[in-house]
TITOR-956311 format. One record per residue (C-alpha): residue number from 1; residue in one letter; x, y, z. Coordinates in pm, whole numbers. Example, Ala and Ser with C-alpha at 12.3 -4.5 7.8 and 13.67 -1.06 7.14 Angstrom:
<sites>
[1 "A" [1230 -450 780]]
[2 "S" [1367 -106 714]]
</sites>
This chain:
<sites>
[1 "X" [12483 13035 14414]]
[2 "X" [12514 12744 14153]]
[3 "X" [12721 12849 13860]]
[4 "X" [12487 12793 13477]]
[5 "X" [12694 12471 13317]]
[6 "X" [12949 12299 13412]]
[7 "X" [13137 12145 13099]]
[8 "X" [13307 11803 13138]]
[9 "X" [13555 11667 12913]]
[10 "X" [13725 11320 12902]]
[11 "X" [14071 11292 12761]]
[12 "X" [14278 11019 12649]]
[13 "X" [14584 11063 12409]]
[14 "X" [14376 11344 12186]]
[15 "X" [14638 11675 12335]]
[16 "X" [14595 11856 11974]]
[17 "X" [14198 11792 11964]]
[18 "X" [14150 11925 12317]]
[19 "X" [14347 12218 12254]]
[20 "X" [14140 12292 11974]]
[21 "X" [13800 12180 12181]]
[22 "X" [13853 12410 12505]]
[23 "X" [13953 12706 12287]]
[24 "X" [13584 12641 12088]]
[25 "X" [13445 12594 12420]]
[26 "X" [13533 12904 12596]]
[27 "X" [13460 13144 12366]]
[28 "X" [13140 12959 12392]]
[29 "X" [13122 12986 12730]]
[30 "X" [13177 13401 12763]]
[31 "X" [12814 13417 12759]]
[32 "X" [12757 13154 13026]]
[33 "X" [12837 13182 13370]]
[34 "X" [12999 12829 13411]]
[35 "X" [13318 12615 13477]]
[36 "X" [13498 12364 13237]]
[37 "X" [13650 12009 13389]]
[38 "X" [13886 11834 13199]]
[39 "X" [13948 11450 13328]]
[40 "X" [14311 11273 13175]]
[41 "X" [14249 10937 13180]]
[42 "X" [14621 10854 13214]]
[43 "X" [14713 10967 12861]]
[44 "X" [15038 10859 12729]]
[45 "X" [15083 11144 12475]]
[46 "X" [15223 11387 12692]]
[47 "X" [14876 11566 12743]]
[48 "X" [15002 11690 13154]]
[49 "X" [15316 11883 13029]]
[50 "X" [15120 12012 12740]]
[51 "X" [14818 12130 12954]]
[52 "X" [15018 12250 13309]]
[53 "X" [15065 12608 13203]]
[54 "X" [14775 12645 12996]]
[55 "X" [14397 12760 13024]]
[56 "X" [14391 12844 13383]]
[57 "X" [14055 12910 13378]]
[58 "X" [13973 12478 13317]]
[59 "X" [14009 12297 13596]]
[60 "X" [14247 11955 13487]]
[61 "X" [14190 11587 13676]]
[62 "X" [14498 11390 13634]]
[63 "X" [14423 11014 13654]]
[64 "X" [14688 10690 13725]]
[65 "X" [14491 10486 13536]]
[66 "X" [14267 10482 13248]]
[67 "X" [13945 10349 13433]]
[68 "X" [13691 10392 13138]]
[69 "X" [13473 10724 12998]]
[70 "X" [13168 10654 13238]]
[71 "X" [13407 10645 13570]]
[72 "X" [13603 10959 13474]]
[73 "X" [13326 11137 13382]]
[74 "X" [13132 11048 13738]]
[75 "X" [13466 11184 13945]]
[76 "X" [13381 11518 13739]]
[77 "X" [13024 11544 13832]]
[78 "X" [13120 11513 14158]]
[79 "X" [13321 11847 14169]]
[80 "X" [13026 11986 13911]]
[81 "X" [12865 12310 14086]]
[82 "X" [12634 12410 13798]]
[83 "X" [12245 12345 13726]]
[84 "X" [12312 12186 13373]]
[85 "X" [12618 11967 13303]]
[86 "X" [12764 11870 13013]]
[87 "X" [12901 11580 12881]]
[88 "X" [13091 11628 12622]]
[89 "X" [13438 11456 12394]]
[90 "X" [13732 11645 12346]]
[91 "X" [13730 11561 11971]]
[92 "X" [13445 11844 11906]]
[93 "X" [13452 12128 11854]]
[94 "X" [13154 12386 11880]]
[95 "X" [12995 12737 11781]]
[96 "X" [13005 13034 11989]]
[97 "X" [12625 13082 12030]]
[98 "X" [12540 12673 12081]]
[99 "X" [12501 12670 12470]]
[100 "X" [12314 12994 12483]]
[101 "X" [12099 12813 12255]]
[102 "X" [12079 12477 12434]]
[103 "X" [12021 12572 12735]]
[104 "X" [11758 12818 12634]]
[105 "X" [11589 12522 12475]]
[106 "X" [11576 12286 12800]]
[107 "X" [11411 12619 12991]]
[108 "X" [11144 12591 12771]]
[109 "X" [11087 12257 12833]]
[110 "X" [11117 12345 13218]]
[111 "X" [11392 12154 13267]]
[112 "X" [11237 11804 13216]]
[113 "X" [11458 11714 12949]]
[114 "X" [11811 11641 12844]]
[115 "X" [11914 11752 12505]]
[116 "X" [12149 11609 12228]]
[117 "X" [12253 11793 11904]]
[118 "X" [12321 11747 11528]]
[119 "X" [12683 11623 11534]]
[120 "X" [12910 11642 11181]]
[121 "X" [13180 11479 11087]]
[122 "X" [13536 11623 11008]]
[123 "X" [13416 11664 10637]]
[124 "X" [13069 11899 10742]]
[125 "X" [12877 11558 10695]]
[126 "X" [12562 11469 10935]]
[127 "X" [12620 11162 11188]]
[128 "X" [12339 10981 11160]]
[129 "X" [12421 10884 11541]]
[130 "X" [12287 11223 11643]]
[131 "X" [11988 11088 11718]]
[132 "X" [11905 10730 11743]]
[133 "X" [11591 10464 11917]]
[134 "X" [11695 10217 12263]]
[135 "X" [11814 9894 12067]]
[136 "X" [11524 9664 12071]]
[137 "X" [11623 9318 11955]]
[138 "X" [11505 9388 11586]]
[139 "X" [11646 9740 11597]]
[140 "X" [11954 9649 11662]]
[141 "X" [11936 9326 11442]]
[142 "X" [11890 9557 11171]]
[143 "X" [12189 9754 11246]]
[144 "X" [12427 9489 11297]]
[145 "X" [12312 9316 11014]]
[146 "X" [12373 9629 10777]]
[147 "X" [11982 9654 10658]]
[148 "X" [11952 9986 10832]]
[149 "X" [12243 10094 10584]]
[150 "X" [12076 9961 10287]]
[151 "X" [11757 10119 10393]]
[152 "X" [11876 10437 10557]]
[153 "X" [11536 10588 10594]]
[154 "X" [11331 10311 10667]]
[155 "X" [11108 10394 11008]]
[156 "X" [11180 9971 11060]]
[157 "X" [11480 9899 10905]]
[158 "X" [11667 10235 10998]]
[159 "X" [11510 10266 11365]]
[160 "X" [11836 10239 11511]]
[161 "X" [11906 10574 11395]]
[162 "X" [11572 10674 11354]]
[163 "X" [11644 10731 10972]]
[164 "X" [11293 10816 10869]]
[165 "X" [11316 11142 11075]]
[166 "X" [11368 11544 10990]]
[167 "X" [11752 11572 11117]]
[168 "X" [11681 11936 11051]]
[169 "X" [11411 11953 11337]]
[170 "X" [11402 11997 11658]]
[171 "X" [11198 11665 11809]]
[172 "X" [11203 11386 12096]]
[173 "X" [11421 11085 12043]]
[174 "X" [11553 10793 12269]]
[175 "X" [11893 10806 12265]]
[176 "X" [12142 11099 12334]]
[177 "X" [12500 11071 12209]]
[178 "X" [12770 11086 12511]]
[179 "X" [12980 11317 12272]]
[180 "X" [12748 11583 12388]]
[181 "X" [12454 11533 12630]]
[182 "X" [12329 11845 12830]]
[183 "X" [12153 11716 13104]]
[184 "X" [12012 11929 13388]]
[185 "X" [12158 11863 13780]]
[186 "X" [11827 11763 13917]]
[187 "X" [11770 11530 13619]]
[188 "X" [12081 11360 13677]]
[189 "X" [12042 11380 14127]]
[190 "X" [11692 11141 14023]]
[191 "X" [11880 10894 13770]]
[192 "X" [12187 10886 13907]]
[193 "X" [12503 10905 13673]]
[194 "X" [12666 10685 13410]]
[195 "X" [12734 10319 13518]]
[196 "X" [13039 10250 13497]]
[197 "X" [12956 9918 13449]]
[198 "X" [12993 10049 13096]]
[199 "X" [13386 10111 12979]]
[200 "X" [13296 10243 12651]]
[201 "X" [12991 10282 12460]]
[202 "X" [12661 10163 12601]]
[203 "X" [12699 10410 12933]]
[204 "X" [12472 10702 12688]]
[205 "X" [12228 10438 12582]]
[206 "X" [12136 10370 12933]]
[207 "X" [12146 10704 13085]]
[208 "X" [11954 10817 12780]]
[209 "X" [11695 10479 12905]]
[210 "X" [11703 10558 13234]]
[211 "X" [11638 10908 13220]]
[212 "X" [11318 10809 13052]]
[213 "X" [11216 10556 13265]]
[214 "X" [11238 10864 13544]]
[215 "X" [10950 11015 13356]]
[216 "X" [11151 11307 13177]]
[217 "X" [11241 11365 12795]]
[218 "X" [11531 11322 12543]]
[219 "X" [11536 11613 12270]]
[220 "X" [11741 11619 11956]]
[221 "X" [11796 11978 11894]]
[222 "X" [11876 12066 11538]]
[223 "X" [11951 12478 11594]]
[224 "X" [12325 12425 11645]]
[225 "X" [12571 12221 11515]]
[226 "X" [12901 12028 11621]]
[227 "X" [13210 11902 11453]]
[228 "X" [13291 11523 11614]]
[229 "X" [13608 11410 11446]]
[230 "X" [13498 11099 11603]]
[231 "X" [13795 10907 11457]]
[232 "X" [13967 10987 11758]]
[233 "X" [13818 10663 11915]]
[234 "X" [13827 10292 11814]]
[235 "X" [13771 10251 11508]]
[236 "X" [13459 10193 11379]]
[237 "X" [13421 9863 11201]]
[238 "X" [13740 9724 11347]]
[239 "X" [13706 9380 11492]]
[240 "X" [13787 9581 11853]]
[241 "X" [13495 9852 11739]]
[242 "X" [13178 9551 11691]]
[243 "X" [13333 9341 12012]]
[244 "X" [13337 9622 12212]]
[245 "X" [12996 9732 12127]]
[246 "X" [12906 9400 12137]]
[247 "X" [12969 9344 12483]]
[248 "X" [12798 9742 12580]]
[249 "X" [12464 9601 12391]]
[250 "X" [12504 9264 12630]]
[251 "X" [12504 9491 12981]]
[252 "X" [12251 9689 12831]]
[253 "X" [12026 9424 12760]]
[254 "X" [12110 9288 13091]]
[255 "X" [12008 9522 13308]]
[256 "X" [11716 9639 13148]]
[257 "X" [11561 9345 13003]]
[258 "X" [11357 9034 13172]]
[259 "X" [11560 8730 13123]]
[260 "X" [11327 8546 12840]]
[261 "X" [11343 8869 12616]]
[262 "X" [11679 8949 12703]]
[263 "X" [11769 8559 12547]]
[264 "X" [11613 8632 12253]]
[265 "X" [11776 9008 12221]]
[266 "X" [12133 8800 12266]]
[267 "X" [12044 8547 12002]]
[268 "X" [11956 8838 11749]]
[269 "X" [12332 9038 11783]]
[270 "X" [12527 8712 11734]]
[271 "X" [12302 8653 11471]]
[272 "X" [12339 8965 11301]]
[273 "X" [12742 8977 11405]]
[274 "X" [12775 8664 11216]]
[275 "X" [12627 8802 10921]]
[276 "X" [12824 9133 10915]]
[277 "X" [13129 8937 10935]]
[278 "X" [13062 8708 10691]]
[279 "X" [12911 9022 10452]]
[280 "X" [13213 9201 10564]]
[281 "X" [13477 8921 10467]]
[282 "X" [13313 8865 10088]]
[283 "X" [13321 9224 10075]]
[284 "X" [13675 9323 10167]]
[285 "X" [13582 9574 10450]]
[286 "X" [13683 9326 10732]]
[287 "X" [14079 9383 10656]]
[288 "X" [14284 9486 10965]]
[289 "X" [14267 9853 11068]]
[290 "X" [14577 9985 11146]]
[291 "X" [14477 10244 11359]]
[292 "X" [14772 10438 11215]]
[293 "X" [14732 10774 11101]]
[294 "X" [14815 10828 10712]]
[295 "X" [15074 11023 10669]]
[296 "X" [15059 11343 10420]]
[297 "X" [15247 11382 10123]]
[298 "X" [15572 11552 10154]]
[299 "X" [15437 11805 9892]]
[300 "X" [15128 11840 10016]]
[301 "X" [14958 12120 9865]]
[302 "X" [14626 12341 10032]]
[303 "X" [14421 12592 9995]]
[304 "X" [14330 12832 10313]]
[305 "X" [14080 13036 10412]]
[306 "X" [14173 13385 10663]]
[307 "X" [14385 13657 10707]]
[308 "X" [14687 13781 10576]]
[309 "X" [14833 13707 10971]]
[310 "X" [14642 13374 10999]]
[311 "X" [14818 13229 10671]]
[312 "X" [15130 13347 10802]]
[313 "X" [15110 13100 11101]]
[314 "X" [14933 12840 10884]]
[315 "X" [15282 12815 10652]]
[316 "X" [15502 12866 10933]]
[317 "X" [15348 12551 11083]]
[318 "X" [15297 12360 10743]]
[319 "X" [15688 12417 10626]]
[320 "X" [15806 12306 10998]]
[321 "X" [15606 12005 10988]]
[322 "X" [15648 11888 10573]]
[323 "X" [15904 12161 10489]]
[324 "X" [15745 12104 10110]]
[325 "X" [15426 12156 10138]]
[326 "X" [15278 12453 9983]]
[327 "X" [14950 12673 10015]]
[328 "X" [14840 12762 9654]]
[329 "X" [14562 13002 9700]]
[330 "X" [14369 13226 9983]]
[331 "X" [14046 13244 9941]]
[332 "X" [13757 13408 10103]]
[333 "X" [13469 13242 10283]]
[334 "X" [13183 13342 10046]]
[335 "X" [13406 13228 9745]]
[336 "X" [13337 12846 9892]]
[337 "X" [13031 12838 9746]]
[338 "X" [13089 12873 9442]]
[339 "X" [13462 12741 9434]]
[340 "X" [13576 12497 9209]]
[341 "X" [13865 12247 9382]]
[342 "X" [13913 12093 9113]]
[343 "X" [14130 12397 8972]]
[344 "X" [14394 12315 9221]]
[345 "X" [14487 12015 9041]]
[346 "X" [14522 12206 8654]]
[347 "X" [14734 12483 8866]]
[348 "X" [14962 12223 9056]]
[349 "X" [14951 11940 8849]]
[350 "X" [14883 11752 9169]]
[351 "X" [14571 11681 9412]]
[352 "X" [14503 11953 9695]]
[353 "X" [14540 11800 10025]]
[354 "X" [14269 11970 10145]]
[355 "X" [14132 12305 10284]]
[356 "X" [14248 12502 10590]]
[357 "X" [14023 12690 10793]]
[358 "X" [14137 12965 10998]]
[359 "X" [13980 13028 11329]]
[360 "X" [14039 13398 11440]]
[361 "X" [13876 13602 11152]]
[362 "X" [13659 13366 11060]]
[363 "X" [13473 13219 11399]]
[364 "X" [13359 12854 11495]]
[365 "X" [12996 12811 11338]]
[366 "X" [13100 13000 11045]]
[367 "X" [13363 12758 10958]]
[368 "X" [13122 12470 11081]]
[369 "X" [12838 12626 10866]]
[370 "X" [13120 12669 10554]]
[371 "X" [13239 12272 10591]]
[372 "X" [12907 12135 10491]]
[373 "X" [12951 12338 10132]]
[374 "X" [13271 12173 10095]]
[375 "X" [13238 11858 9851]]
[376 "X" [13289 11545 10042]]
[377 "X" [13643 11422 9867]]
[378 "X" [13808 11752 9996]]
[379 "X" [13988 11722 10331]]
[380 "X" [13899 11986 10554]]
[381 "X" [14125 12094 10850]]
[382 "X" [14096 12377 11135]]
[383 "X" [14350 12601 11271]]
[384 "X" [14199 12771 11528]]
[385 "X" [14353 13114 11697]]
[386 "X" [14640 13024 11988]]
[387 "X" [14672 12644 11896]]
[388 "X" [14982 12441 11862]]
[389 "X" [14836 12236 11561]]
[390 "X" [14628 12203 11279]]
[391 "X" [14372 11921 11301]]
[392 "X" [14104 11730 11093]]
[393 "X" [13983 11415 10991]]
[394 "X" [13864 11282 10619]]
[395 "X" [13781 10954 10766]]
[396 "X" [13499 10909 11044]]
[397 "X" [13583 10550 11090]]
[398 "X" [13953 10624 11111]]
[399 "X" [14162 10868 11291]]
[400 "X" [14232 11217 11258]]
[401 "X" [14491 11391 11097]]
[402 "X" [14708 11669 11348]]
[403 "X" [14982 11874 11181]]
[404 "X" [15245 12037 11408]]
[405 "X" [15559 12188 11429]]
[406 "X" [15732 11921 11587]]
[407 "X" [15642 11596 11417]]
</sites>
């Protein structure tokens, strides 16, 4: 007998953000008959010795090489024994009831869909990637040019992430995000699987396009919703980040386009490249990204949110890793609401570095429903029950922010 879902999960150099992932995802999965594949693709970070006595229930792929996100993810399906798969990054992390939920929704569209979801940052904020249009030479024109940021909900200007749309609705859209795409087996046995063609981004654009072409659906499903600390890949608006879009949207176009239009489609992205680097040079925003991750202040001060227990670990881990850092107040979850932040700084005479939830008490989507009540310029970080570190990320475009013991 099939198994429900199969869960597949890339993983390059992100130990601390799987950890955290694969604990969200099993508790998730305790309602689901399923398995969970994990495929290293040859990270550097010392992900195997971290991983080879842990969750024995997750079946690990260890790769020599680091052969791209479509490839890895193919040598998973291939082991996948379930009648929906998903795809899914290890920098998520999602609530107990959302597969219940998602796959629920696809049997009510008897099966002939494949379903994305609202996706948040690491501050509770919605990624307007969540749900997005194929990129049409004006669409993506507009993007790359920066109009569709000017004009966010614009139904021509913002098509690219179909800005003029409900992201609180359930509805069809194009394009499904490869940070999580539920798609069922027999979908997936017609279309095929990623092309690996694709090395990174571009490979859920054109299984998103192809699995329309095969006459099915693409859903955006607003009932659930996902942390993506998204940081955790290259950086967005680095040079690396527009080239190596740049050269997904040229396969893309490629393969799916006739050779007249697909000229034309060419002409508009090094048209609008042009402009976003010259927009991006008068403006400042092209300076060199690091890629570094900021380190905290040695007296970093937070506020935390669990029990008595859970705070115990918290500063155990916090004075280990910047021995003067300091947790000022415990608060409760319904106090969020109405809490003021700014108090820390009157108390401390410094800045709070941020909030710490504690997974354990509190679960998954009430932490990921308390973010999005957190004002924007607070950092918000997770410590979830049986992890080795606590991780979050203030910056979408940049990467995340893991505190551990041993740093």
């Amino acid at each position: 007998m099939p198994l429900q879902l199969s869960v597949i999960i890339v993983n390059y150099n992100v130990k601390y953000f799987l950890e955290t992932c694969l604990l969200s995802v099993l508790k998730a999965m305790q309602k689901v008959d399923g398995e969970i594949i994990v495929v290293d693709n040859h990270s550097t970070d010392g992900s195997f010795d971290f991983f080879k006595n842990r969750f024995p229930g997750v079946k690990f792929l260890w790769k020599n090489s680091n052969d791209g996100f479509a490839k890895a993810n193919n040598e998973a399906l291939k082991l996948a024994k379930s009648d929906y798969i998903l795809f899914l990054n290890p920098d998520t992390i999602i609530p107990e009831d959302c597969l219940e939920k998602c796959i629920s929704f696809l049997v009510t569209k008897n099966d002939n869909g494949a379903l994305g979801i609202k996706m948040l940052d690491g501050s509770g904020r919605f990624l307007k990637e969540s749900k997005r249009a194929f990129p049409s030479p004006a669409t993506s024109f507009f993007k790359m040019a920066g109009l569709s940021k000017l004009f966010p909900h614009s139904k021509t200007f913002s098509r690219y992430h179909l800005g003029s749309l409900n992201a609180n609705e359930n509805q069809k859209v194009d394009v499904l995000a490869g940070a999580f795409m539920m798609v069922p087996k027999k979908i997936l046995d017609k279309t095929g699987a990623f092309d690996e063609s694709f090395f990174m981004y571009g490979e859920d654009i054109d299984l998103s396009y192809r699995i329309q072409k095969a006459g099915f659906n693409n859903y955006y499903f607003a009932e659930s919703a996902i942390i993506h600390f998204k940081g955790e890949s290259t950086k967005k608006g680095s040079l690396n980040y527009v080239k190596s879009f740049y050269s997904a949207m040229r396969i893309f176009v490629k393969k799916h386009y006739g050779e007249n239009k697909g000229r034309f489609f060419l002409f508009c992205l090094d048209s609008a490249i042009f402009l976003r680097g010259t927009l991006s040079a008068i403006s400042g925003i092209g300076k060199k990204i690091s890629g570094k991750r900021k380190a905290l202040p040695e007296k970093s001060i937070f506020i935390v949110t669990g029990s008595e227990s859970e705070i115990e670990m918290v500063n155990k881990v916090l004075k280990a890793a910047l021995p003067k850092a300091k947790i000022a107040e415990r608060i409760d979850l319904e106090k969020i609401y109405e809490y003021n932040f700014k108090d820390i700084r009157s108390k401390e005479e410094a800045s709070t570095n941020g909030i710490i939830f504690c997974e354990g008490t509190l679960s998954f989507k009430q932490i990921i429903e308390a973010m999005q009540q957190v004002p924007a310029s607070v950092p918000i970080r997770i410590f979830a029950c049986g992890s080795h570190g606590i991780v979050g990320s203030s910056c979408k475009n940049g990467p995340g922010n893991v505190i551990v013991e041993s740093t």
